[in-house]
Biopython code that builds the backbone (N, CA, C, O; Angstrom):
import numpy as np
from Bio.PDB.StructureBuilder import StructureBuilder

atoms = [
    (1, "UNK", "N", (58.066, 83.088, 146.262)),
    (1, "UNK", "CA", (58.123, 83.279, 147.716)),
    (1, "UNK", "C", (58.896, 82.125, 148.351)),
    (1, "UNK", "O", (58.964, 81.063, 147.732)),
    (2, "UNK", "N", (59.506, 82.261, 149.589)),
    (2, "UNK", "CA", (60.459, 81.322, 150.006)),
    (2, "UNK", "C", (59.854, 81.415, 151.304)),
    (2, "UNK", "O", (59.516, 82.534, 151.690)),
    (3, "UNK", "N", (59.650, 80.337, 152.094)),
    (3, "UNK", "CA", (59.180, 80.164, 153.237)),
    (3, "UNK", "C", (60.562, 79.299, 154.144)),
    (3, "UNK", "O", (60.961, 78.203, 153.752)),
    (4, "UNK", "N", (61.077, 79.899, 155.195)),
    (4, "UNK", "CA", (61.588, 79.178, 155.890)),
    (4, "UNK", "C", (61.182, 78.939, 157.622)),
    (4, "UNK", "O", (60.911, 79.930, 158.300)),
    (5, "UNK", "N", (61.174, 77.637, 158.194)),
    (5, "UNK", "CA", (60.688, 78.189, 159.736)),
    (5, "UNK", "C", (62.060, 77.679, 160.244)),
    (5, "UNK", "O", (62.836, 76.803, 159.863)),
    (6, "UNK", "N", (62.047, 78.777, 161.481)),
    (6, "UNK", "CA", (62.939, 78.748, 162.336)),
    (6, "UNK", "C", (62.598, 78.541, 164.337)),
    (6, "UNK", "O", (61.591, 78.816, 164.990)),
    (7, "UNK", "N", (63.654, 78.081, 164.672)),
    (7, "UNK", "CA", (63.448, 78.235, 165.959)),
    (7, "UNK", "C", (64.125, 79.133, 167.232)),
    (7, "UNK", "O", (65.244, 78.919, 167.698)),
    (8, "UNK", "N", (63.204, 80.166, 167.676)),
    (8, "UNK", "CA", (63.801, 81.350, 168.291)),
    (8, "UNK", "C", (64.909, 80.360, 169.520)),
    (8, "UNK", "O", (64.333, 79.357, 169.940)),
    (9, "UNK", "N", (66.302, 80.562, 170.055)),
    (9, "UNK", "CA", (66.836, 79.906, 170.927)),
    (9, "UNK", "C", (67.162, 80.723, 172.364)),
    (9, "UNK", "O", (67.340, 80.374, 173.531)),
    (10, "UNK", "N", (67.138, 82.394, 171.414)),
    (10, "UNK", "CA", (67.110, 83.284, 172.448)),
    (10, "UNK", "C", (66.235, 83.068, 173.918)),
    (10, "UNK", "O", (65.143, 82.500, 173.926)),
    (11, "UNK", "N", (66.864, 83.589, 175.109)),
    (11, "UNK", "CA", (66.144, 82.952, 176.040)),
    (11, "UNK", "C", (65.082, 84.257, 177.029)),
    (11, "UNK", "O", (64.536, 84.291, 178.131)),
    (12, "UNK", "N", (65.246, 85.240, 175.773)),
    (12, "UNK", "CA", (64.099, 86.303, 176.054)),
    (12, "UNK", "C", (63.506, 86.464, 174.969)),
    (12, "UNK", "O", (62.873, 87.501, 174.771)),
    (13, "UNK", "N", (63.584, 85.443, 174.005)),
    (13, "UNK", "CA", (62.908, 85.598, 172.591)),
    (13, "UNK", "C", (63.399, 86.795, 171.946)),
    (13, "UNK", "O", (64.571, 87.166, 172.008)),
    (14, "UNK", "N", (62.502, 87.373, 171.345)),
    (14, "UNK", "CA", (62.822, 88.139, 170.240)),
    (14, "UNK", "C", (62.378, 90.157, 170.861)),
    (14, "UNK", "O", (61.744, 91.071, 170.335)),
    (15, "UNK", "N", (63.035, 90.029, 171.994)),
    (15, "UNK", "CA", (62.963, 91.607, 172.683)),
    (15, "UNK", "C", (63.457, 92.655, 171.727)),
    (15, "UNK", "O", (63.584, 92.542, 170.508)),
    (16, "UNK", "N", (63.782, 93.981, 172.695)),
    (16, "UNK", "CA", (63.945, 94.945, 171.691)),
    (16, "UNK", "C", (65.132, 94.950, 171.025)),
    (16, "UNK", "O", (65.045, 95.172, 169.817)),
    (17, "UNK", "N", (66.686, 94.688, 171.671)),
    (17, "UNK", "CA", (67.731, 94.043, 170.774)),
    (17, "UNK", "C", (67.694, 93.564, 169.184)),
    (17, "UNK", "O", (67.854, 94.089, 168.082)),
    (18, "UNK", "N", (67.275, 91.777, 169.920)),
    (18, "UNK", "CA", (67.188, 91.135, 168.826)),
    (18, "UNK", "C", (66.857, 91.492, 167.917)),
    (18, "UNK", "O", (67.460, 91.176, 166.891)),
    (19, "UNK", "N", (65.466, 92.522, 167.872)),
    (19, "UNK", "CA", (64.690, 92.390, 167.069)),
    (19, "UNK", "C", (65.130, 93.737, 166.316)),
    (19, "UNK", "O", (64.645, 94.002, 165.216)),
    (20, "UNK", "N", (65.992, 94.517, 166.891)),
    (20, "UNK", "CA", (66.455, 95.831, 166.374)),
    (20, "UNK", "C", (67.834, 95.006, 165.142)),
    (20, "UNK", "O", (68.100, 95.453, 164.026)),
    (21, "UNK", "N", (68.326, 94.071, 165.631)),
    (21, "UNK", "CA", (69.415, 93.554, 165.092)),
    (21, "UNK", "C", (68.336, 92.476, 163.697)),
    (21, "UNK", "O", (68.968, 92.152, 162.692)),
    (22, "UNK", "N", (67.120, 92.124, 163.771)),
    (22, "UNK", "CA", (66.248, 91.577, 162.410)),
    (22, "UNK", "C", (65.693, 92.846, 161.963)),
    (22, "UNK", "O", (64.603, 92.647, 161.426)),
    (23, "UNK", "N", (65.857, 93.457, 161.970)),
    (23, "UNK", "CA", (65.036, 94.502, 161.240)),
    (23, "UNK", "C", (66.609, 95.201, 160.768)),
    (23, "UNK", "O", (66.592, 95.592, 159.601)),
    (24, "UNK", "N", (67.586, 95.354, 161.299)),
    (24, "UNK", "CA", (68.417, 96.132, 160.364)),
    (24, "UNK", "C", (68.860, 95.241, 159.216)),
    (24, "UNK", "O", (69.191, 95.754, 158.147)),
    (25, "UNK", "N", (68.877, 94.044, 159.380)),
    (25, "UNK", "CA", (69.164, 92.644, 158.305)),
    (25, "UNK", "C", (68.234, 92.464, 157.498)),
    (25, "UNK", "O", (68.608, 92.398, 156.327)),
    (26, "UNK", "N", (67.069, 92.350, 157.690)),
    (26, "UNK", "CA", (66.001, 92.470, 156.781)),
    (26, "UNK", "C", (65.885, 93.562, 155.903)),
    (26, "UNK", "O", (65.692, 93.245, 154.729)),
    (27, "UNK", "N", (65.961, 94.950, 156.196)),
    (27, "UNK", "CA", (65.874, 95.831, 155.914)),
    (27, "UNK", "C", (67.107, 96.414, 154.756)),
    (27, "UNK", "O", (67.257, 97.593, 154.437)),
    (28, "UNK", "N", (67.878, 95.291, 154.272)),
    (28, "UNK", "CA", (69.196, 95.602, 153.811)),
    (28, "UNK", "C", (69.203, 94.497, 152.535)),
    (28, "UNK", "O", (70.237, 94.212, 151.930)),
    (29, "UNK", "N", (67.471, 93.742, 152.130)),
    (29, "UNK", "CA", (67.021, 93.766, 150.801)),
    (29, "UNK", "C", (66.003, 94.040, 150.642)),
    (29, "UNK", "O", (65.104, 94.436, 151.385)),
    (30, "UNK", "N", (66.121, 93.751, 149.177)),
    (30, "UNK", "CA", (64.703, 94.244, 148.353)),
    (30, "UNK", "C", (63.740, 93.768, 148.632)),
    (30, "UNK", "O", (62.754, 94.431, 148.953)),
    (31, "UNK", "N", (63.766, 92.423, 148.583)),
    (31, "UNK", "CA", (62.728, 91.687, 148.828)),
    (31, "UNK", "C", (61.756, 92.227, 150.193)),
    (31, "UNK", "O", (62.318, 92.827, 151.109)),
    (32, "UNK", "N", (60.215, 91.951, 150.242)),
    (32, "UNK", "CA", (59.916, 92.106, 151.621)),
    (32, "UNK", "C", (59.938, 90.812, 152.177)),
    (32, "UNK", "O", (59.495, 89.737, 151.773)),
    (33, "UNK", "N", (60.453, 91.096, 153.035)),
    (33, "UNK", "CA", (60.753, 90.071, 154.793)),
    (33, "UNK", "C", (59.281, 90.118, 155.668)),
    (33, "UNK", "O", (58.713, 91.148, 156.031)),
    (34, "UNK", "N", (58.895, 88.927, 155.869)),
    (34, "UNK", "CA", (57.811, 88.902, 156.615)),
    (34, "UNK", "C", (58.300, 87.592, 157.588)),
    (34, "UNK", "O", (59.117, 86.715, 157.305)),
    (35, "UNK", "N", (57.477, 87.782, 158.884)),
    (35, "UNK", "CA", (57.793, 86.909, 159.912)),
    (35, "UNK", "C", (56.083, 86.743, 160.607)),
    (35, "UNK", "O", (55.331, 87.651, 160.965)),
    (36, "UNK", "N", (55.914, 85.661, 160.619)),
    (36, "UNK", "CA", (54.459, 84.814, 161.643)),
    (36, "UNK", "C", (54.619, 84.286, 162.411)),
    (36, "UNK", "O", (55.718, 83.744, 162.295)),
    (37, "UNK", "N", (53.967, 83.947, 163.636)),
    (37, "UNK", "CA", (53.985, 83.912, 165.213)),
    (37, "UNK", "C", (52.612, 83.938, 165.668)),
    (37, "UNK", "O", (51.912, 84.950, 165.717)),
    (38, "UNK", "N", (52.216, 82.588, 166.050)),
    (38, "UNK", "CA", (51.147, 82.611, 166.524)),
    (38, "UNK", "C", (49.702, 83.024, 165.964)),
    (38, "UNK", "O", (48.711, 83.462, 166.548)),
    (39, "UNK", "N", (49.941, 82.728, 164.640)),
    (39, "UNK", "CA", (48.554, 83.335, 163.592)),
    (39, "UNK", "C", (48.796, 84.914, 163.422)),
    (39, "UNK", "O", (47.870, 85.585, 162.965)),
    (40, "UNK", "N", (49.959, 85.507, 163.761)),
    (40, "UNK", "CA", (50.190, 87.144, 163.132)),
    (40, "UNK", "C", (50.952, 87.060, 162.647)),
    (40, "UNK", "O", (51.895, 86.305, 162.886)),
    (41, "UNK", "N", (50.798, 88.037, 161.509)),
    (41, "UNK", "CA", (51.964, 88.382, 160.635)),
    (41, "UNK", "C", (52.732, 89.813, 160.625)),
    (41, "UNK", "O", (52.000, 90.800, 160.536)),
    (42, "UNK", "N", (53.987, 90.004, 160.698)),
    (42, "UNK", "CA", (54.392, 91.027, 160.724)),
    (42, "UNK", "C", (55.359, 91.127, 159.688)),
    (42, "UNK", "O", (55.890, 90.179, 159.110)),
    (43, "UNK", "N", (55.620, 92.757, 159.423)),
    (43, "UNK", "CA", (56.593, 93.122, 158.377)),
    (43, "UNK", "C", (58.373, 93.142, 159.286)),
    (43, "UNK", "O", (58.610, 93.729, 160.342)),
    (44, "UNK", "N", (59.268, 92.400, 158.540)),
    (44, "UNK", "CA", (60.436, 92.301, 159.322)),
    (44, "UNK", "C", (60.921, 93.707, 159.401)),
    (44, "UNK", "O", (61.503, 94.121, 160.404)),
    (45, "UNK", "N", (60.738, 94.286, 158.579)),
    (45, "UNK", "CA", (61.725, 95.408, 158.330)),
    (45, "UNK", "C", (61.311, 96.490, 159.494)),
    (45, "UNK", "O", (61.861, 97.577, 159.671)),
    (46, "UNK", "N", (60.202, 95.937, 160.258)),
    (46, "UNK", "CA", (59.268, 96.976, 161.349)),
    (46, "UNK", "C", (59.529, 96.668, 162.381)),
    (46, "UNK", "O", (58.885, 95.751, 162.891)),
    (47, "UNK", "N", (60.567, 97.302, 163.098)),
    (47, "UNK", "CA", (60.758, 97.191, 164.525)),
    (47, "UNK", "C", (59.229, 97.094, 165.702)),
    (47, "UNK", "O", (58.948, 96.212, 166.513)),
    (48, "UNK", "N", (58.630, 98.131, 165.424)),
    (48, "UNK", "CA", (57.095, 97.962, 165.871)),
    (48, "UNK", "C", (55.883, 96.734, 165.683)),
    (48, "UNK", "O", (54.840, 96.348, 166.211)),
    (49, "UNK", "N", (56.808, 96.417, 164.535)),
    (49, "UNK", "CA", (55.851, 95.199, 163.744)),
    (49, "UNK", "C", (56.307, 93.623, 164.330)),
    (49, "UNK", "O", (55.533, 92.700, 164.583)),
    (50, "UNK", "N", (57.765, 93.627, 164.455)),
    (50, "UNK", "CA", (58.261, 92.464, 165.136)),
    (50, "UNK", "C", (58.298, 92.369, 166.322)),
    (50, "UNK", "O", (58.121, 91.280, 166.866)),
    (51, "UNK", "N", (58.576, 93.670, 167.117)),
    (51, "UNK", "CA", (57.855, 93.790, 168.846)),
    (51, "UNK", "C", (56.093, 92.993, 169.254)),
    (51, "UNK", "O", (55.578, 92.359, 170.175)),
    (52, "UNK", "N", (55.837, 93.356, 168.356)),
    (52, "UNK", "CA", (54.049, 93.372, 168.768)),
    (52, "UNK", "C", (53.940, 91.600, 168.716)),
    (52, "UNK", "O", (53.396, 90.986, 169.634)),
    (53, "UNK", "N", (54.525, 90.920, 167.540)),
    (53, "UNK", "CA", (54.318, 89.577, 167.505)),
    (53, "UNK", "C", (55.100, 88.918, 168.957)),
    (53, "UNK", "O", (55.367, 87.717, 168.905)),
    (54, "UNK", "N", (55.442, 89.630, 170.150)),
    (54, "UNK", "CA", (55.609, 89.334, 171.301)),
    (54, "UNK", "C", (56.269, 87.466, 171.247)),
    (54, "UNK", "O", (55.890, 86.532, 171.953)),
    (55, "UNK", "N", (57.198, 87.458, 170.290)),
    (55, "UNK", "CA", (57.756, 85.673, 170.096)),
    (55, "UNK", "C", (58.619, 85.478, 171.495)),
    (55, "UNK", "O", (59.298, 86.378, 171.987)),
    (56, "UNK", "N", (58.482, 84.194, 172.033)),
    (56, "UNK", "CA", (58.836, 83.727, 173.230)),
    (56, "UNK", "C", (60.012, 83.020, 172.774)),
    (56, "UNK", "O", (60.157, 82.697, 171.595)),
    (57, "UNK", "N", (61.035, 82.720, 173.879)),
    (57, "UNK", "CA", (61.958, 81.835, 173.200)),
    (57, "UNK", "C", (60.971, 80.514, 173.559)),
    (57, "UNK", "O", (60.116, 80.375, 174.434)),
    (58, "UNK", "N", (61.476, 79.572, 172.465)),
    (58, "UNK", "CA", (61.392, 78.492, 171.794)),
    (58, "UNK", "C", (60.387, 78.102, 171.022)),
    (58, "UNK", "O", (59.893, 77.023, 170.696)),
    (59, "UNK", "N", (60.121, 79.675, 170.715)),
    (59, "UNK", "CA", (58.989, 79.144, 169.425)),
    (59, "UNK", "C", (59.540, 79.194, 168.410)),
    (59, "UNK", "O", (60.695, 79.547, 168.173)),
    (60, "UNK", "N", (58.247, 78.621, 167.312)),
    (60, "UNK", "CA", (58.460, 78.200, 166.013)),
    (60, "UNK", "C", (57.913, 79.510, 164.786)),
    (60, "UNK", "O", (56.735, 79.763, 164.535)),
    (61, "UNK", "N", (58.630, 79.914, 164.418)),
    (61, "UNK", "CA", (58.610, 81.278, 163.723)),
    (61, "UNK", "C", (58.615, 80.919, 162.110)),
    (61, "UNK", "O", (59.435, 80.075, 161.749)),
    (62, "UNK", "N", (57.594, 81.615, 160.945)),
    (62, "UNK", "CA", (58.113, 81.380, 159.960)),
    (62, "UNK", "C", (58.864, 82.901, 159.360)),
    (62, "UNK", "O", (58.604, 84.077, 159.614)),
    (63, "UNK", "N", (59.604, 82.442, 158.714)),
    (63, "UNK", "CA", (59.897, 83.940, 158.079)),
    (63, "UNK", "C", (60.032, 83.410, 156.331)),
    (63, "UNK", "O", (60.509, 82.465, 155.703)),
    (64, "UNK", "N", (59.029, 85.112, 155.970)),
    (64, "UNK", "CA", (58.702, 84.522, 154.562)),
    (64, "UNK", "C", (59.236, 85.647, 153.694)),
    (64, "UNK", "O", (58.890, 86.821, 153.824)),
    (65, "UNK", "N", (60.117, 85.192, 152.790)),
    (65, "UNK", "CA", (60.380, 86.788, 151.388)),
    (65, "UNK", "C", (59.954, 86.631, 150.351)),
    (65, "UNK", "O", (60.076, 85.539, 149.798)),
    (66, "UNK", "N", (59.250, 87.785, 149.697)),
    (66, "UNK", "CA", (59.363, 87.737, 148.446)),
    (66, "UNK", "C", (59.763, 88.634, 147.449)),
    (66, "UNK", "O", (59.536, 89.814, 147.715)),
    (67, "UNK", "N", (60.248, 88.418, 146.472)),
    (67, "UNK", "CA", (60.909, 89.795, 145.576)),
    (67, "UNK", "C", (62.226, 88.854, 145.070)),
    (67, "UNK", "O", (62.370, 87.631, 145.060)),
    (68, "UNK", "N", (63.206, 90.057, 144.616)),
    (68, "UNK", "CA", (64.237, 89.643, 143.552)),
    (68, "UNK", "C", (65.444, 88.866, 144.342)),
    (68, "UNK", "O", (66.233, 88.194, 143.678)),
    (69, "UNK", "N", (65.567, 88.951, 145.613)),
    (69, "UNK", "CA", (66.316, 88.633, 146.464)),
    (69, "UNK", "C", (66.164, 87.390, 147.730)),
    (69, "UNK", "O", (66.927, 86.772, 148.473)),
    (70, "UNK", "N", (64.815, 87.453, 147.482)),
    (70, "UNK", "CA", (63.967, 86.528, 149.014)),
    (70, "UNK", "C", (64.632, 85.247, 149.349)),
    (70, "UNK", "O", (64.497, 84.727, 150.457)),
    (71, "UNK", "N", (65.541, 84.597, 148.146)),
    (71, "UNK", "CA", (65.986, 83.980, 148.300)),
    (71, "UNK", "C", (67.540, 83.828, 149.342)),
    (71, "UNK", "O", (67.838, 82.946, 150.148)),
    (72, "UNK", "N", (68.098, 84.737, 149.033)),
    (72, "UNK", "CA", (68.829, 85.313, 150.146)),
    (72, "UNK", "C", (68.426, 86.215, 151.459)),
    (72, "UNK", "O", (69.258, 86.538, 152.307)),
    (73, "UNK", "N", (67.215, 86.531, 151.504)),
    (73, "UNK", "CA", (67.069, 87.426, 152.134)),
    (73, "UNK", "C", (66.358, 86.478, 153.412)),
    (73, "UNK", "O", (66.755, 86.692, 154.557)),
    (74, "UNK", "N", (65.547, 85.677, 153.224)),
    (74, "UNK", "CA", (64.889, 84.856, 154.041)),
    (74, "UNK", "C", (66.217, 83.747, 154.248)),
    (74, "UNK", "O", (66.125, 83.215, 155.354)),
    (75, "UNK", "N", (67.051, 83.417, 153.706)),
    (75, "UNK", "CA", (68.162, 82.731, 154.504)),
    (75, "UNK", "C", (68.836, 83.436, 155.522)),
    (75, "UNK", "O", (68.912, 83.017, 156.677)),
    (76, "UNK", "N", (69.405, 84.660, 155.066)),
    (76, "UNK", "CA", (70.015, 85.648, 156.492)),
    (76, "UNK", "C", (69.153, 85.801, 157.473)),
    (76, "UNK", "O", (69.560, 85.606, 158.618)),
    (77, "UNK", "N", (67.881, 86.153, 157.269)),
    (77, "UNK", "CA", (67.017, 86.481, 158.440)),
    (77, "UNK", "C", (67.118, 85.432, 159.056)),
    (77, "UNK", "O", (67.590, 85.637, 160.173)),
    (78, "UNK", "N", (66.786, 83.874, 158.762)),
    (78, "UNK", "CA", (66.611, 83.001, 159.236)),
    (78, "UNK", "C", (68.005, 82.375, 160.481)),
    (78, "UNK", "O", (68.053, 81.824, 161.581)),
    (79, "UNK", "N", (68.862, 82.844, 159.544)),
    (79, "UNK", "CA", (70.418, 82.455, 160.324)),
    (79, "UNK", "C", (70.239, 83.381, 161.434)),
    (79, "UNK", "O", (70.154, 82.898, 162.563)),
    (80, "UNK", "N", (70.171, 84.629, 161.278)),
    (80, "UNK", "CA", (70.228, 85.921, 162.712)),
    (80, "UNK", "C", (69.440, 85.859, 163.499)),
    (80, "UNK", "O", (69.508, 86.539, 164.523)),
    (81, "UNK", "N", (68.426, 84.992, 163.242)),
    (81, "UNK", "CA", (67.440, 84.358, 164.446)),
    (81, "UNK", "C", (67.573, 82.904, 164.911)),
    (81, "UNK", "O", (66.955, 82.366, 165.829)),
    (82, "UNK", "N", (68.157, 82.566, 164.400)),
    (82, "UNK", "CA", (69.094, 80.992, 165.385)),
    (82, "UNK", "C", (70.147, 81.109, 165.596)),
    (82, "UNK", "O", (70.767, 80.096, 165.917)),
    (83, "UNK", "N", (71.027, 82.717, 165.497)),
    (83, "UNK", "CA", (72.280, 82.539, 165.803)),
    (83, "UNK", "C", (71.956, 83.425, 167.383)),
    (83, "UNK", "O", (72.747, 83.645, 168.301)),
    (84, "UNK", "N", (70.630, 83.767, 167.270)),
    (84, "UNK", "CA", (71.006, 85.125, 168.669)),
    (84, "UNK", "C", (70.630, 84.003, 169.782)),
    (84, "UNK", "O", (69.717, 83.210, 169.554)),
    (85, "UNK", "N", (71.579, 83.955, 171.344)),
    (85, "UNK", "CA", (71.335, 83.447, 172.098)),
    (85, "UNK", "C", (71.414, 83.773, 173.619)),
    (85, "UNK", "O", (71.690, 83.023, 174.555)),
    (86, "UNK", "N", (71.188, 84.712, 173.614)),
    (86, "UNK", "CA", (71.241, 85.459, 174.472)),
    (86, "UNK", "C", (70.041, 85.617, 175.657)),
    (86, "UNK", "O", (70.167, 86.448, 176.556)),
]
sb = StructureBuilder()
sb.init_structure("model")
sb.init_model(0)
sb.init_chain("A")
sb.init_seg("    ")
for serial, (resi, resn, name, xyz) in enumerate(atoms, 1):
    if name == "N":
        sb.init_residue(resn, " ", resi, " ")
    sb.init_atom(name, np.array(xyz, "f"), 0.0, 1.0, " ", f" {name:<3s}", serial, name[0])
structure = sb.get_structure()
């Protein structure tokens, strides 16, 4: 498992956009993509699942993979959520 934390910079956090734009990235490995926020955990690949963790901008997010890929897979996620700034 690969744990990375990130910091949301977006300045509506992680709305329906963003979060449509982490879930199609996540969703494009094997590995499962998981993201925590505030003591919840959600599945990345779940648009419903990353809505609900309601992340604010400038919080501290972990996003975690595991599987054959997590290693790449939790680096992209991690980049597409400090690159969105909107």
């Amino acid at each position: 498992m690969v744990v990375k934390e990130v910091t949301v910079k977006s300045a509506t956090g992680l709305h329906a956009r963003p979060a449509t734009l982490l879930v199609k990235e996540a969703s494009g490995f094997k590995s499962d993509v998981s993201l925590e926020f505030n003591g919840k955990k959600a599945n990345a690949k779940s648009l419903i699942g990353v809505l609900s963790l309601a992340v604010t901008s400038g919080a501290a997010i972990k996003v975690s993979a595991s599987g054959d890929d997590e290693a790449a897979a939790a680096e992209a996620v991690a980049k597409l959520i400090e690159s969105i700034e909107e």
